[in-house]
C-alpha positions in Angstrom: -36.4 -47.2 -100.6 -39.7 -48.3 -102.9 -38.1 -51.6 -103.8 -37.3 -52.3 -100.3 -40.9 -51.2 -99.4 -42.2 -53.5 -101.6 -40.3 -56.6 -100.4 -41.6 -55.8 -97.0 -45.4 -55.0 -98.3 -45.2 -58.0 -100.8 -42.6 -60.4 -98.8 -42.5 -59.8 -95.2 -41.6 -63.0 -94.3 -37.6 -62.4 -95.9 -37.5 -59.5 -93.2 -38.3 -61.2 -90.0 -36.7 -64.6 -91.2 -33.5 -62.1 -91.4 -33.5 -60.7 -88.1 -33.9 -63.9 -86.3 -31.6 -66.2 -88.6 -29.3 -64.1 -90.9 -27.0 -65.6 -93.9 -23.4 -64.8 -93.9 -21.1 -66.7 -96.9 -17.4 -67.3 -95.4 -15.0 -67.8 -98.3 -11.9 -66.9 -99.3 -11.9 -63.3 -101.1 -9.6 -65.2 -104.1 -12.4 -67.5 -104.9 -14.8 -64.9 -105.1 -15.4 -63.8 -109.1 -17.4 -60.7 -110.3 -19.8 -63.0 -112.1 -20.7 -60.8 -114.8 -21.5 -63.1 -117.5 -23.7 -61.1 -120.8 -23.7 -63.8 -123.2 -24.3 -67.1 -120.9 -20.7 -69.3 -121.4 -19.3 -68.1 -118.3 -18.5 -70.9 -115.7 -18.6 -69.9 -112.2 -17.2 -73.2 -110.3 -15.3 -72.0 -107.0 -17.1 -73.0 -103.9 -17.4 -69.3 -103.2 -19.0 -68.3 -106.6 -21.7 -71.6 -106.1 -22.6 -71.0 -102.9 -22.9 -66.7 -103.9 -25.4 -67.8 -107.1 -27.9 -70.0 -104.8 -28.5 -67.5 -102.4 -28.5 -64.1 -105.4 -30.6 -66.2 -107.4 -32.9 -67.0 -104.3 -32.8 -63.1 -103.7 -31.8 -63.8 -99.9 -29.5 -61.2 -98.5 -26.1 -62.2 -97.1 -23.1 -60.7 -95.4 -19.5 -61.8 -96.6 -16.5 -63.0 -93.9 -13.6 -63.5 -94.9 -12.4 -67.4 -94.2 -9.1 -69.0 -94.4 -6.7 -69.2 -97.8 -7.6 -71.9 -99.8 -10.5 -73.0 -97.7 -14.1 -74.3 -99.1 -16.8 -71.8 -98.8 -19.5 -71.9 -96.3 -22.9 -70.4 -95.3 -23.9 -70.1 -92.0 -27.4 -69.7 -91.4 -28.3 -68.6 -88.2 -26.1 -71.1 -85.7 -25.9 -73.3 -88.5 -23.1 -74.0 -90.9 -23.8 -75.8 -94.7 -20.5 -76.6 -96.7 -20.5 -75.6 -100.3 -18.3 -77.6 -102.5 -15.8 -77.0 -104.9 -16.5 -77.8 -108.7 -13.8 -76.5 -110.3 -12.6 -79.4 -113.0 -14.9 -81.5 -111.7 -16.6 -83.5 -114.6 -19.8 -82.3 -115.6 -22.0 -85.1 -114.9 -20.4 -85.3 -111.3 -20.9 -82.0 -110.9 -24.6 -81.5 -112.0 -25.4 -84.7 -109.2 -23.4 -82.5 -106.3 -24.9 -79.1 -107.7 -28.5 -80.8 -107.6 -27.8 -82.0 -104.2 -26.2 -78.9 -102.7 -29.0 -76.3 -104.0 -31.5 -78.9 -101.9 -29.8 -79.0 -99.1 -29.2 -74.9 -98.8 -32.8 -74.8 -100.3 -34.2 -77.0 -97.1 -32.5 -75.3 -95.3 -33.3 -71.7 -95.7 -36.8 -73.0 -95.4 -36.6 -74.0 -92.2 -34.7 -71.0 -91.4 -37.3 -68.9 -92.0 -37.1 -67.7 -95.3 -40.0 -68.6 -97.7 -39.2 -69.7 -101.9 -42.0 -67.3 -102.5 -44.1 -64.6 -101.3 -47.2 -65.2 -98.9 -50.4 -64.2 -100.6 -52.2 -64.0 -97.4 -49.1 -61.9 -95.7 -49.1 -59.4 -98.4 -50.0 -55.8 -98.4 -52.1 -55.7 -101.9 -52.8 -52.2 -101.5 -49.4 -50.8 -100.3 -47.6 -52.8 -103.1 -50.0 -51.3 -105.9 -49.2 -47.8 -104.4 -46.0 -48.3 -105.0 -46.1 -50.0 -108.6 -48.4 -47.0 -109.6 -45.5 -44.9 -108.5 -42.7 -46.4 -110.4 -45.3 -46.0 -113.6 -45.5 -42.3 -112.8 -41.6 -42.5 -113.0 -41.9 -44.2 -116.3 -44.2 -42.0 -118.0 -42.0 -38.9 -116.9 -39.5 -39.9 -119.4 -41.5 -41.5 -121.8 -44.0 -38.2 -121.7 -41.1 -35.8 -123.2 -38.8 -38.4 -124.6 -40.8 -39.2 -128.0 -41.5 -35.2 -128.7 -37.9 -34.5 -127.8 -36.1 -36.5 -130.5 -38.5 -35.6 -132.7 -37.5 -32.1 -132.8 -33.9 -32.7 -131.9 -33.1 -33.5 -135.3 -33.7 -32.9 -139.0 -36.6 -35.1 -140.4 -33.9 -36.2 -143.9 -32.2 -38.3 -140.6 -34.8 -38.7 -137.9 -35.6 -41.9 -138.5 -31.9 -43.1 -137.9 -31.2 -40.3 -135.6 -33.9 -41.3 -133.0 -33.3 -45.2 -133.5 -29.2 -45.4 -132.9 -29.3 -43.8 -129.4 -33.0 -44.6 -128.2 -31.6 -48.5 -128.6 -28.0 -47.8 -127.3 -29.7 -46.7 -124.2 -32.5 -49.4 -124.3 -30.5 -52.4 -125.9 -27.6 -51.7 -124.4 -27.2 -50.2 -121.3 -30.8 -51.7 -120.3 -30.0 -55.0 -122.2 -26.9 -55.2 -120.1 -29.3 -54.7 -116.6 -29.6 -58.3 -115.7 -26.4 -59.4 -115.9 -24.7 -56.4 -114.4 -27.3 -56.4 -111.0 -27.0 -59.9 -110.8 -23.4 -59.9 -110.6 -23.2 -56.4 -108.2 -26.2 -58.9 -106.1 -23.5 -62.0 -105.8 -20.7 -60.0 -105.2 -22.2 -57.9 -101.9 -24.9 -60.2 -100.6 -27.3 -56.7 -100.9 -30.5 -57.9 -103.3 -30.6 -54.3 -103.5 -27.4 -53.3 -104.8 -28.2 -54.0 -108.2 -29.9 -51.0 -108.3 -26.8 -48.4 -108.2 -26.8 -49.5 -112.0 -29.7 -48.0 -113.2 -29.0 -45.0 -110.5 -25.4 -44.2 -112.0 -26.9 -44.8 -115.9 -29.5 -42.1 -114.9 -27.7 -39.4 -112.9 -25.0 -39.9 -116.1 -27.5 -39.3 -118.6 -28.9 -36.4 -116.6 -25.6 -34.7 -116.4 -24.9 -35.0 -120.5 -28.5 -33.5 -121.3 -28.1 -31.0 -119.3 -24.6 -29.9 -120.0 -25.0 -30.6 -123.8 -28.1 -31.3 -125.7 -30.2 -28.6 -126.6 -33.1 -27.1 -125.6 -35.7 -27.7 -128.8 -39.0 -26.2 -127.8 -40.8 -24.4 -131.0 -38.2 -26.1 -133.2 -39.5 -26.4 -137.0 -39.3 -30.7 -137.2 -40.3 -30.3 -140.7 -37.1 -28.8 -142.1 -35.0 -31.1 -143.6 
């Protein structure tokens, strides 16, 4: 709910430009990858995946219908239908030119859809969106409050050092290093530019089922014995 408040307090113009002309990608579900790619050397070429990047990329929300076996991807915007293309084995020079020329046309077209490439500053709500960045803060500092005294005490100072610094980064490097790719690839695959967010949800309401059911409670622990 805050990060849909804040696209419509800091983007209202996505909203409306939704309601009168929405995006709906029609492909064929085999075309379609999970495009989940961590270390940049995935190559997403299917007519489905392209046309799925522009629009995640653009953060513009889309509905998926299913189209024939076999056929090209589409988008229709509104009443009106762009083509994708297909780029599978397609060499990389030709492809680059039809890419180029593809992410214009879609781009145009959006525009005159409706939806803006950026935010308004006159149309957006300064205060509202400031409320609610002061909010996720608050969030922040809840964990970051009790984190730093907690492994502190949760283990012996001979093997703090390495104690605090193999899970802290696990968690940060890790499971928050793996954030991008993972929401942008949940993003492509649903059309919801929220839907990234069930990553961080699950990694949270997972960690708060292991403290609870098996670290330790530490308060008036001795962190000077060895």
């Amino acid at each position: 709910p805050i990060f849909k408040a804040l696209t419509e307090y800091g983007n209202p113009e996505v909203f409306s430009a939704q309601e009168r002309n929405p995006v709906t990608v029609i492909a064929d579900p085999s075309q379609c990858s999970f495009q989940f790619d961590p270390v940049g050397k995935a190559k997403f070429t299917s007519s489905c995946d392209l046309a799925k990047s522009v629009l995640a990329k653009k953060a513009i929300p889309y509905a998926n219908e299913k189209a024939e076996p076999g056929a090209v991807a589409r988008i229709r915007i509104g009443d009106k239908v762009l083509p994708s293309f297909e780029g599978t084995g397609m060499p990389a020079a030709d492809f680059k030119a039809q890419n180029d020329a593809f992410v214009a046309t879609l781009g145009s077209a959006l525009k005159d859809a409706g939806y803006p490439e950026k935010a308004d500053p006159a149309k957006t709500n300064y205060p509202a969106v400031l409320a609610l960045l002061t909010l996720l803060v608050i969030y922040v500092t809840m964990v970051y409050g009790p984190i730093a005294a907690w492994l502190v005490e949760l283990f012996p100072a001979r093997i703090r050092y390495t104690s605090m610094s193999l899970p802290y980064h696990i968690g940060n490097g890790w499971f928050g290093g793996f954030l991008p790719t993972v929401a942008f690839a949940m993003v492509a695959a649903t059309g919801d530019i929220y839907y990234g967010l069930w990553y961080p949800i699950v990694i949270a309401v997972m960690t708060a089922i292991l403290g609870t059911l098996f670290l330790p409670e530490t308060k008036d622990r001795d962190i000077h014995h060895t």
